[in-house]
Structure formats: C-alpha cells, structure tokens
C-alpha positions in Angstrom: 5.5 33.6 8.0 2.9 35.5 10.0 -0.1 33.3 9.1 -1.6 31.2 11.5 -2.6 29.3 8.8 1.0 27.3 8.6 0.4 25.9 11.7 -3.2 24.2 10.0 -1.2 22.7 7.5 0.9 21.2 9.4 -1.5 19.2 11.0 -3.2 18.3 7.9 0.6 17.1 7.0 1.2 15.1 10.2 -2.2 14.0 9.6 -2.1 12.5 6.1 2.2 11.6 6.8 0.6 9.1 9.5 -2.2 8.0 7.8 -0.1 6.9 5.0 2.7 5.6 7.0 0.0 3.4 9.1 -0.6 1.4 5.4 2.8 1.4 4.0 4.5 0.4 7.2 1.9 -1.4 9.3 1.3 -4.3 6.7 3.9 -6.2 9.5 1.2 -6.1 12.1 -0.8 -8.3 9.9 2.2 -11.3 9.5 1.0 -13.4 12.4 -2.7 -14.0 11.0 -1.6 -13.9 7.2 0.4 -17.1 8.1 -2.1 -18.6 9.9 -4.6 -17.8 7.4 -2.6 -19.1 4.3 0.6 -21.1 5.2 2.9 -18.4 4.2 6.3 -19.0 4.3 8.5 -16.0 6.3 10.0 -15.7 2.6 6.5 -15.3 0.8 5.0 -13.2 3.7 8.4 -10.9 3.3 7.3 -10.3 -0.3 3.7 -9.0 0.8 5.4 -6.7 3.4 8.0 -5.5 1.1 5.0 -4.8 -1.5 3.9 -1.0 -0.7 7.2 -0.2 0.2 8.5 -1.4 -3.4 5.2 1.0 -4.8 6.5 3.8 -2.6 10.4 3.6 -4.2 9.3 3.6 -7.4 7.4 6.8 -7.3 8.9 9.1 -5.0 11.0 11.1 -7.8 7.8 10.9 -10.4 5.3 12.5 -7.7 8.2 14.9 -6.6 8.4 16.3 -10.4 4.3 16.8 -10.2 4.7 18.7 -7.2 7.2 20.7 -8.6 5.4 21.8 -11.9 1.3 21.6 -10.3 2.0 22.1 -6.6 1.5 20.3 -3.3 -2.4 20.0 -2.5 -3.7 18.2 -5.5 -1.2 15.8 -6.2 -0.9 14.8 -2.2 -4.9 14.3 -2.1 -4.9 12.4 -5.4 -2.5 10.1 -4.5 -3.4 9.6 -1.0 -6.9 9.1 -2.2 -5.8 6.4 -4.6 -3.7 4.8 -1.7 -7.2 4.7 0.3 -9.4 3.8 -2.5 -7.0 0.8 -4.0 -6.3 -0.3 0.3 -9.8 -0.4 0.7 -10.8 -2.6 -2.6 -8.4 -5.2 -1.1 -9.5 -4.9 2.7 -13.5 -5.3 1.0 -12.6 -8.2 -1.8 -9.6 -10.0 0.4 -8.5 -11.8 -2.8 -7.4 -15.3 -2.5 -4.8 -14.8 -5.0 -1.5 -13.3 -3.2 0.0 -11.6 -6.5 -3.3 -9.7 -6.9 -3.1 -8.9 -2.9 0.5 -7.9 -3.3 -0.4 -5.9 -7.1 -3.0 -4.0 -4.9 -0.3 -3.5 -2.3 2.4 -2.1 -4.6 0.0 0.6 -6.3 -1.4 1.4 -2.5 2.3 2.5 -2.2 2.2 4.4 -5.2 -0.7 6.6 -4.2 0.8 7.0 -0.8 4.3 8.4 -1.9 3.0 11.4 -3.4 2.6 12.4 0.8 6.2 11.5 1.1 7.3 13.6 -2.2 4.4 16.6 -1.3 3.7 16.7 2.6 8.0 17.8 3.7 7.7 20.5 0.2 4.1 21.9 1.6 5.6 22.6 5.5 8.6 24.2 3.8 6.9 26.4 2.0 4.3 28.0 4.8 7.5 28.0 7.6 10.1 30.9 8.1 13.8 30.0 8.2 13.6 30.5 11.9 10.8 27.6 12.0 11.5 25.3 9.6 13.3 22.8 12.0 10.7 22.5 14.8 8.2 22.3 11.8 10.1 19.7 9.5 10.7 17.4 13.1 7.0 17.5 13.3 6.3 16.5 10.4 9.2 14.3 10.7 7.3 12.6 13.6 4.0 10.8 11.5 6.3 7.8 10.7 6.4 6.7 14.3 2.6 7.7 14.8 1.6 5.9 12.1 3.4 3.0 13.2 2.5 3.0 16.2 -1.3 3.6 15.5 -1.0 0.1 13.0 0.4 -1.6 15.9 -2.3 -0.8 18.2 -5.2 -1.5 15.7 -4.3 -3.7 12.9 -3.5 -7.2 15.2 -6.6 -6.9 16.9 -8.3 -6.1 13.9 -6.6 -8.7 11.6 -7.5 -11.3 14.6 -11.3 -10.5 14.2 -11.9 -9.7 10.6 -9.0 -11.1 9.1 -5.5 -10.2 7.2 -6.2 -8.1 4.6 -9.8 -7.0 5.8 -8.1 -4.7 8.6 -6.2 -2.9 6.3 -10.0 -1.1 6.0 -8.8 1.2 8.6 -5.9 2.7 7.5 -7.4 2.8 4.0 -10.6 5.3 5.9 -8.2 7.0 7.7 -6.1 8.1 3.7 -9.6 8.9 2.1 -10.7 10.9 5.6 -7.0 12.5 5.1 -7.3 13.4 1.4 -10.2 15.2 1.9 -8.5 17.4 4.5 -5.7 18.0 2.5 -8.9 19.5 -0.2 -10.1 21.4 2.4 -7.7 22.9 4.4 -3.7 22.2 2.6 -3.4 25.6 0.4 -0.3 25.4 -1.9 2.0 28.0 -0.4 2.5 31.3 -2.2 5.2 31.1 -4.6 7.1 33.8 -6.4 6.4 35.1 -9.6 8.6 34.1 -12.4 9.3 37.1 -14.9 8.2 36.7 -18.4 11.2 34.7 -20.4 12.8 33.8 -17.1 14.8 30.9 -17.4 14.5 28.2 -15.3 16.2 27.8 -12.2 19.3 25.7 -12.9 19.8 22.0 -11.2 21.0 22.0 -7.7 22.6 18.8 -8.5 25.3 20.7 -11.0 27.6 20.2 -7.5 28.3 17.6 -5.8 27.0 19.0 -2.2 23.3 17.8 -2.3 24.7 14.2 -3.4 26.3 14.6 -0.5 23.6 15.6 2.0 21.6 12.3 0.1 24.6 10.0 0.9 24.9 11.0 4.7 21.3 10.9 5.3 21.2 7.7 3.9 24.5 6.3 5.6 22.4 7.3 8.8 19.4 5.3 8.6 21.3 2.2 8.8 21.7 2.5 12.8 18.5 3.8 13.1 17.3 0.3 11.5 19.3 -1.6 13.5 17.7 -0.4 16.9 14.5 -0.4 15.3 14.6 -4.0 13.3 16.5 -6.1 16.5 15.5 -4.5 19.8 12.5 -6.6 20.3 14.2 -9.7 19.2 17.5 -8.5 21.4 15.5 -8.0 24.5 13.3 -11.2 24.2 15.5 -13.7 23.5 19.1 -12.2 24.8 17.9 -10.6 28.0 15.4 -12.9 28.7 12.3 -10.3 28.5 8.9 -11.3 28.3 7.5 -10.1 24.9 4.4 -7.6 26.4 7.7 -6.1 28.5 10.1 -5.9 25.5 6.7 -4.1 23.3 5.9 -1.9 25.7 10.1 -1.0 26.3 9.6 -0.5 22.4 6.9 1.3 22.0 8.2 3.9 24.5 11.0 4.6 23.3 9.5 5.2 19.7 7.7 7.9 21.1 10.6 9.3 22.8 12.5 9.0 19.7 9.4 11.0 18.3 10.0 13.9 20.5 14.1 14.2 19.9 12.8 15.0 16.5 11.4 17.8 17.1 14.3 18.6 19.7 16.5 18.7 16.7 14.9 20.7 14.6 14.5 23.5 17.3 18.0 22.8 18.0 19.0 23.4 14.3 16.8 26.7 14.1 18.8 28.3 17.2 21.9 27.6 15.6 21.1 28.5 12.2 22.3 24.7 10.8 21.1 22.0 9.8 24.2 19.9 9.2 26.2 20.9 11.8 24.0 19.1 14.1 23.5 16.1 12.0 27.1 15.9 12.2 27.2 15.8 15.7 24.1 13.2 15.8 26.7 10.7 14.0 28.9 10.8 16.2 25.9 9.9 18.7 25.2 7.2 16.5 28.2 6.1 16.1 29.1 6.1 19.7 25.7 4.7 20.7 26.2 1.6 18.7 30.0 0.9 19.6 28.7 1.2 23.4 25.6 -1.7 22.8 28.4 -3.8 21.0 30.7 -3.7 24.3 27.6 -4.1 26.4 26.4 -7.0 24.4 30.0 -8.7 25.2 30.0 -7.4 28.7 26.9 -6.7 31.0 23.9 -6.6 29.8 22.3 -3.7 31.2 24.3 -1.8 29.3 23.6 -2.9 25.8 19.8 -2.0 27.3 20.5 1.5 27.9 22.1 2.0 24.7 18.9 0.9 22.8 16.7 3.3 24.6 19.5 6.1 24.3 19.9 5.0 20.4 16.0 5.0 19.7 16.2 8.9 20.5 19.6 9.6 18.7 19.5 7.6 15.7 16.2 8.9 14.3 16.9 12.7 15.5 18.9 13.7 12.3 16.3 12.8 10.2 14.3 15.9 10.0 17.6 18.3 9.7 18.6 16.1 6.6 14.7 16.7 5.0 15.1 20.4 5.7 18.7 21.4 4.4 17.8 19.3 1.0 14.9 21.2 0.7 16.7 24.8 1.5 19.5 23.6 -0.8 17.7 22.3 -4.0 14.9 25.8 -3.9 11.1 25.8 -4.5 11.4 25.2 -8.0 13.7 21.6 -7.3 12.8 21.1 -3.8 9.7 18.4 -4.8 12.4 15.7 -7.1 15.2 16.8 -4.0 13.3 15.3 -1.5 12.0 12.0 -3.6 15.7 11.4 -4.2 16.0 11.6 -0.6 13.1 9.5 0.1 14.5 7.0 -2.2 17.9 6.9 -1.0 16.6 6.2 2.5 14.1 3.9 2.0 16.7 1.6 -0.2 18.9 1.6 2.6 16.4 1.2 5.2 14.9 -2.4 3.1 18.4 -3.8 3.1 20.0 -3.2 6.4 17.7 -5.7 8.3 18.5 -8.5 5.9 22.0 -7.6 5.7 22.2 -7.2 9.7 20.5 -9.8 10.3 22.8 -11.8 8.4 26.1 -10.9 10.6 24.5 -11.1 13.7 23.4 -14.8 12.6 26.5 -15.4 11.6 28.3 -14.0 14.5 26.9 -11.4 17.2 24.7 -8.7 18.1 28.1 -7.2 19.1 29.8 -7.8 16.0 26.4 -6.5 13.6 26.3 -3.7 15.8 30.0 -3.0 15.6 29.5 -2.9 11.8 26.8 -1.1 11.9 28.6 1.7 13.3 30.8 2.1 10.1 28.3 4.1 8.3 27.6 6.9 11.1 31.5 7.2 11.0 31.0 7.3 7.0 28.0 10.1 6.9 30.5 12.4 9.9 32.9 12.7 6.8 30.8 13.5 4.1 28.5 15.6 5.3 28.6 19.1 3.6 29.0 21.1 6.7 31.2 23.5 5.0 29.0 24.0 1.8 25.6 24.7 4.0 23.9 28.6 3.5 23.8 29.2 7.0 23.9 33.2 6.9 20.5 33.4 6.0 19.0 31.3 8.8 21.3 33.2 11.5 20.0 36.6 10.3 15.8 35.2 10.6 17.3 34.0 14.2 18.4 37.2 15.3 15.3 39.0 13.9 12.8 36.7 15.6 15.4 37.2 19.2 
C-alpha cells in the first residue's frame, strides 16, 4: 500500500503492543518487594504473576471475534483503556487483600488482550504482501520492549513507592496509548461485501491452519527455555555475577529483537512464511542440542549457544503471526490470531514449570535435550507444502 499512513500505524501498534506487554509481563519485576512487603510464599507470589496472563488467555478469541465483526481501532483503545484504567485503580488503592490485587490483575489482562487479538490484524491490513514480514517482526518486537522497559522501571519504582503502586506507570503509558490508537489507528479499508454475499467460509474446514497453530506453538517451548533459565544458568552454573548475567540478558533480548525483523524481511524476499520457520527449527533444534553438549562439556559453549538461541528461537515468531493471518482472510484473521495467541501463551506458562522440573531433577543438559523434541516436532508439521506463496512472489517481483 502506497500510504504513508501504514507506517503511523505501526508505531501506534508497537506503541500500544509494548505498553501492554510492560503490565502483563512485567508484574515479575515486582516479586522481590511483594515478598518483602507481604511474606509471600514463591507459590502465592506465582499466582499474582500468573494473574494477567490468566485474563489475557481467556480473552484472546472473544476480542479477536469483535475485531472481526467492528474492526481494529475501537476495540484495541477500549480494551487497552480498561487495562490502564483497572492497573491504575490498583497501583492508587494497593489493596491489602491479594485476591482483590490478583481480580484486578486478571481483568487488567482482559483489557490488554484485545492489543494482542487487534494490534497483528490492524498492521496486516495497512501492509502489501511484499511488507508484511518486516512489518509483522516489528510489530512482533513490543514484547521484548515492553519487557525490557518493566525491567528498567518497575524495581526501582516498586523499591520507592511500593509493589503494586509502580504498576502506575505502565497503567499511564495503556491510557496515553489508547488515546493514540483514537487518534491516529484508522481501521484499514476493507472490501465491500455484495448484497446477499455469504460469508466467507471457516479457514479451519482443513486441517493446515491447526497446523501452522501447533508448530508455532511447539516453537515457543525453546524460546522459554533460553528465556526462563539463562539468568539462573549463568549465575549459578558459570559462576557470573548477577549485574553481568542481566546485562548478558538484556542484550541479547534486544538482539533477539532485531532477528525479528530480519525474518520477516527474510520471508518477504522469498515469498514464505513457513519455509523459513521451518528452517528456524532446525536452528532451534540444533541450538538447544549444542547448549546440552556444552553444559556436559565446556562451558563456554553452552554460553554461546544462549546468546545464539536468544536470536534464533524468538525469530519465527513473526512469520507464524503473518501466514495465520494471510491464511484465515480479513473476515477470520481477528479469532485466527487469538487461537494463536492462545496456543502460545498456554505453552509458554507451562514450559518453565515443566523445565524446570527436569533440570531439577536431572540437568540443564538433559532439560535442554528435551526441550529440543518440540523444534524437531513443529519441522514436521509445519504446512510448508499447503502455504499460498504465488501471490507474495508476484508483489516481490513487482516491487524489484
């Protein structure tokens, strides 16, 4: 698409992606000083972190069907303005009560989906075939921002004000966001349907989009496992101090940030999304088998493979987002990708526990080893075969 205008709504996106990450996913930063402030057990205080994530699963498919039948803007600045107005009651009142702290939680998670379900739909819609991969890696890198931003405010914040009193900031930055998305998020023009047109049938009817779910979702489980035990890994394997091991981190988030949107302009010159996803499990795959031999070997090794896993394991990400939208069409794409959402995020809350488990049980070298099962999994069921790909190498060869 011509318009500059695509390029303003994807900021806005980014922009109201990372704010709402920053809530749902930065509620970790605040463990230290909720357990000093209450005498939280890790079980309890894994309940309050799990909250908006828990709000977020249960919504994804509900605010995808809006944003199917209303369109993108309103539902994204309703939601996200409900995620800021219901964070920012419990950052003011800081109830004493933790099951109205994690209530408040859960429905901050609620708000903050419809972003999840509307944000990925809105980019598809202003982008060209030819763009759609640099745009969706974008897009694809607010997670890590918003993360990242939590990290850097929230501690400090939570240490001066308190716990739940920091979550003040990321509850300004959703209502600042929401009104934004108002301002400047137009819904996308969509195509007229003619009078007595039925609707367009399910993309589900076959079995290929099920498919694109499953491997997406067999591929965040090594992306969780660098993620979840680097930190611990380096500090108390390798012996590094725990500013070093952060700031080792913390890097490579932001490199894994940028292979994002390396693999979406790799997927728009090849006119594919999955083949490269395929190829990025076999990275994963590989990646994980060569920390597992390091781990039993020299250390140095198992080091490298965390900062070359940190870029590969979250790369696919974005290509999965973009061929479920393509595949499921404007008038599905909102429910495809809050299936999507959903299917990662359950993975993504059990593989720590479940991880964590082995390697307390055995190894890093044998959770890792494991680990690697589900890369090799998603390599065979991923619908390379079944993928359009005809019309993305024509809008290549146009735009050459």
């Amino acid at each position: 698409m011509g318009s500059r205008r695509r390029w303003v709504v994807l900021a806005v996106g980014v922009a109201a992606q990372t704010a709402a990450s920053a809530l749902v996913y930065g509620v970790p930063f605040l463990v230290p000083t909720l357990r000093d402030e209450r005498g939280l057990s890790l079980a309890a205080v894994g309940v309050v972190v799990a909250a908006p994530t828990l709000g977020l699963l249960v919504a994804l498919i509900a605010w995808g069907a809006v944003v199917d039948r209303v369109g993108e803007r309103v539902p994204m600045a309703l939601g996200l303005g409900a995620c800021g107005v219901v964070s920012g009651v419990l950052a003011l009142l800081s109830p004493g009560s933790l099951v109205v702290a994690i209530a408040l939680l859960v429905l901050a998670g609620i708000g903050a989906a419809s972003v999840n379900a509307a944000s990925g739909r809105l980019i598809m819609g202003w982008f060209g075939v030819e763009e759609r991969g640099v745009a969706m890696g974008i897009r694809q890198t607010a997670q890590p921002l918003g993360v990242a931003a939590a990290g850097l405010v929230l501690p400090t914040l939570a240490a001066r004000e308190g716990s739940l009193s920091a979550l003040v900031w990321p509850a300004l930055a959703c209502l600042v966001c929401a009104g934004l998305v108002l301002l400047a998020a137009a819904d996308p023009p969509r195509a007229p349907r003619e009078p007595g047109a039925a609707p367009p049938a399910s993309p589900y009817r076959s079995a290929v989009l099920p498919r694109v779910h499953g491997a997406s979702a067999l591929l965040v489980l090594p992306q969780f496992a660098i993620s979840a035990f680097s930190l611990e890994y380096l500090v108390r394997e390798q012996g590094w101090s725990p500013g070093a091991a952060g700031v080792f981190v913390a890097v490579a988030q932001l490199a894994g940030a940028g292979g994002r949107i390396a693999s979406g302009w790799w997927s728009d010159r090849v006119g594919s999304r999955l083949r490269p996803m395929r190829l990025l499990a076999v990275a994963s795959a590989g990646v994980l088998l060569v920390f597992a031999l390091g781990d039993l070997t020299v250390g140095a090794v198992a080091v490298a493979a965390i900062a070359a896993g940190s870029i590969i394991t979250v790369a696919d990400n974005g290509l999965a987002f973009t061929a479920t939208a393509e595949m499921a069409g404007t008038a599905w794409s909102g429910r495809a990708l809050g299936i999507q959402n959903t299917t990662q995020n359950l993975v993504a809350t059990a593989a720590p526990p479940v991880l964590g488990a082995v390697i307390g049980l055995s190894s890093y070298a044998a959770g890792f080893a494991l680990a690697a099962l589900a890369p090799l999994a998603a390599i065979a069921i991923t619908p390379v075969r079944a993928e359009p790909v005809a019309e993305r190498v024509a809008a290549r060869a146009d735009g050459d």
